[in-house]
C-alpha positions in Angstrom: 0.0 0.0 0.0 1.7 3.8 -1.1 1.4 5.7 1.8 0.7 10.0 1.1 3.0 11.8 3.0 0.9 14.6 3.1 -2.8 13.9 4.1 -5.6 15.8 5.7 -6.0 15.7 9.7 -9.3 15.4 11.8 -8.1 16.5 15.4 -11.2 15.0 17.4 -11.2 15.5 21.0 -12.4 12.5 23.4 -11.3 10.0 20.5 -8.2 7.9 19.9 -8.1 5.1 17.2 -5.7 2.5 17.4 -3.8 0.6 14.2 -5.6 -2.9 13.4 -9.0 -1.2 15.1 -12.3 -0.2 13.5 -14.3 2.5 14.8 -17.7 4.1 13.4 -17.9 8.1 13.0 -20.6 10.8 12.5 -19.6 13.6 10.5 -21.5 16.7 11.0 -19.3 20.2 10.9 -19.5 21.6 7.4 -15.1 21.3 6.8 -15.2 18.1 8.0 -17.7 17.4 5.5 -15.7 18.7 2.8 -12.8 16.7 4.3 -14.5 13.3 3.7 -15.8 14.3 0.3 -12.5 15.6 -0.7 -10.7 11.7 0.8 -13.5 9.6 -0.8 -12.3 11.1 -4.3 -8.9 10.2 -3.6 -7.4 7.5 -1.6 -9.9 7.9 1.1 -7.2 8.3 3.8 -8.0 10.5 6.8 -5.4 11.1 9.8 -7.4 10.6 13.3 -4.9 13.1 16.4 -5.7 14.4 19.6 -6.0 18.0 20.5 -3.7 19.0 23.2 -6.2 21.8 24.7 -9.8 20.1 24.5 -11.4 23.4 25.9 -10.9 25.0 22.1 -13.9 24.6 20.3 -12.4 26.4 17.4 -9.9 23.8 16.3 -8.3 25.3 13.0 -5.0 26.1 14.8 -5.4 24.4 18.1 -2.3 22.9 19.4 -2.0 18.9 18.3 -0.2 15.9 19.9 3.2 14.9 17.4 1.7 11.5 16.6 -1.7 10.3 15.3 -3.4 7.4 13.5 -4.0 7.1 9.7 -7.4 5.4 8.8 -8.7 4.9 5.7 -12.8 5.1 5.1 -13.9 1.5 4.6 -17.5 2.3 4.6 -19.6 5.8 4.0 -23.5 6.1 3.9 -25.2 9.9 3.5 -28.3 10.7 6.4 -31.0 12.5 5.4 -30.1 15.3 7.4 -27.0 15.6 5.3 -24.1 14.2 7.8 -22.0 11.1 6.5 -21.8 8.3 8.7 -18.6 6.4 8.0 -16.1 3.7 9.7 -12.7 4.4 9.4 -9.9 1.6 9.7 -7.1 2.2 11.7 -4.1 1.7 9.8 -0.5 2.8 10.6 0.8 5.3 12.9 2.3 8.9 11.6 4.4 11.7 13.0 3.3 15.3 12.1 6.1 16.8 10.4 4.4 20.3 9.5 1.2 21.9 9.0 0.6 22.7 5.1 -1.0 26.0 4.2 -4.2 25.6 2.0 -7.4 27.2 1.5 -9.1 24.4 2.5 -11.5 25.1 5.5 -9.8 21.6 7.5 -6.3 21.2 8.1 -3.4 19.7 6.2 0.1 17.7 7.4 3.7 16.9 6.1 3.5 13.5 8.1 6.3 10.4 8.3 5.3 6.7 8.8 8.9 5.9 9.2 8.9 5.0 12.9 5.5 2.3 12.5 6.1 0.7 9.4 5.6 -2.6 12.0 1.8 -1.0 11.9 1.3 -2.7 8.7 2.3 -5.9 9.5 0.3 -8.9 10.0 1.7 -11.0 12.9 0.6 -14.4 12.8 0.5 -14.4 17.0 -2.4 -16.0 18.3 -4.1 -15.5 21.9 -5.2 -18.3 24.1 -8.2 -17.2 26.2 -6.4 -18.2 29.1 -3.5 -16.0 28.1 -5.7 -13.4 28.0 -7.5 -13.5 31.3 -3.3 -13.9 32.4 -2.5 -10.7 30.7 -5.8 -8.3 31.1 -6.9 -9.5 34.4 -7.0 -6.6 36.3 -7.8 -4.7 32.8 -11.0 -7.1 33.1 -11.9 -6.2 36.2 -11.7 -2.6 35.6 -13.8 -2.7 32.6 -16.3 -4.5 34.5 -16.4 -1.9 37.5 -16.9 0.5 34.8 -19.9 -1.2 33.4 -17.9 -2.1 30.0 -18.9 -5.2 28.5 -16.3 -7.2 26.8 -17.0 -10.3 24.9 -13.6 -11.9 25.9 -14.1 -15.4 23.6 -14.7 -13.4 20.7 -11.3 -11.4 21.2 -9.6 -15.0 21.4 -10.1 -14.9 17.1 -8.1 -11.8 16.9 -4.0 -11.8 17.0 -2.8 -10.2 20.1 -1.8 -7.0 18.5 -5.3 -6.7 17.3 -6.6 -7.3 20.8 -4.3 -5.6 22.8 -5.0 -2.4 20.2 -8.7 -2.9 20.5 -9.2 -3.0 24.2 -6.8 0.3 24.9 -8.8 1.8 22.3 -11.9 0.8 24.1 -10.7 1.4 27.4 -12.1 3.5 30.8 -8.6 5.6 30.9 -8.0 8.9 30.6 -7.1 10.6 26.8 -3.7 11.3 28.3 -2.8 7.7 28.9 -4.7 6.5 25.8 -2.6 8.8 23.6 0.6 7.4 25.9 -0.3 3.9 24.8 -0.7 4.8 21.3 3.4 6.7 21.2 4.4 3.0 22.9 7.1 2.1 20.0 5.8 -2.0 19.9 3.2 -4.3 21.2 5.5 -5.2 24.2 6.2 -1.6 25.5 2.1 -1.2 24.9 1.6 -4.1 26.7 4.0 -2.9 29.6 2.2 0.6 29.8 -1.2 -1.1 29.9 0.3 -2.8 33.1 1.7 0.2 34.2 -1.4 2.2 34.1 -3.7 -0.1 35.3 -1.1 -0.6 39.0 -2.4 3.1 40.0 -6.1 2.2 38.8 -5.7 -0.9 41.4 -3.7 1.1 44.2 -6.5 3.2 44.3 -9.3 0.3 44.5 -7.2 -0.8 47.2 -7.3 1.9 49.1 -10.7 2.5 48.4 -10.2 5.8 46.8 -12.8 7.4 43.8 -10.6 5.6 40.8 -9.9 8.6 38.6 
């Protein structure tokens, strides 16, 4: 697959997407319309970032985390009301390089996918649903206390990277940590932080503190 090195940029607050991960979106603001209009001409690629300052409403030169995700629309349906209801496939990660100038009413990047080429690889690791209650144990309970429901034998026919992607996508952590996990350079380091994370969620169980 040619990757664009320079491609349009939806920075969506309260939203992450993981590589390997399939999420649906509603599309509503009237650039962001022309954004999906404009990618479903071409190579239908769309990069998904986080906003550093959330509290911004007008995002055309809010401040943006260095790395997002590149998805690519995999289905598209018009509403009556005139919004586009697509899902977007989770690809590869990029690095923002710098911000083209257009006249275009959404925003534009110089991006690199030289650090995540491993993104686009399809590891032939499969997950034992024991291995998985051994690795997201506490992540299981978590999700439960939360009121998540996980159908844990279905994510036994997905490859670990898949799964691992999928349920810190899907997640009850905070934006900050979900943007943490997605920088992690390799499944391992994810897998680490995901541990990592979830020792202060269980501290504060533990000491029967509000888990933040």
């Amino acid at each position: 697959m040619k990757l664009p090195n320079k491609i349009p940029v939806f920075p969506l607050s309260n939203f992450i997407i993981f590589p390997k991960t399939t999420v649906p979106l509603n599309i509503f603001e009237p650039r962001y319309i022309d954004m999906i209009n404009d990618s479903m001409k071409t190579n239908k690629f769309i990069g998904m970032i986080q906003p550093k300052n959330s509290k911004n409403d007008f995002q055309s030169k809010i401040q943006l985390y260095d790395i997002g995700c590149l998805g690519k629309i995999i289905s598209f349906k018009e509403a009556e009301d005139g919004r586009f209801l697509i899902e977007l496939k989770g690809l590869i990660r990029f690095q923002i390089l710098k911000e083209i100038q257009t006249q275009k009413k959404y925003r534009e990047f110089e991006v690199s996918f030289d650090d995540y080429h491993e993104d686009m690889v399809e590891k032939k690791i499969n997950l034992k649903f024991s291995d998985l209650e051994l690795i997201f144990k506490d992540l299981k309970n978590l999700f439960e206390k939360r009121g998540f429901i996980i159908n844990w034998k279905e994510l036994e026919k997905q490859s670990l990277d898949e799964t691992i992607n999928a349920l810190a996508m899907a997640s009850p952590f905070t934006l900050e940590e979900k943007q943490v996990l997605l920088e992690a350079k390799n499944l391992d380091i994810r897998k680490t932080k995901i541990s990592e994370i979830l020792t202060t969620y269980t501290f504060d169980q533990f000491n029967n503190n509000t888990i933040q």
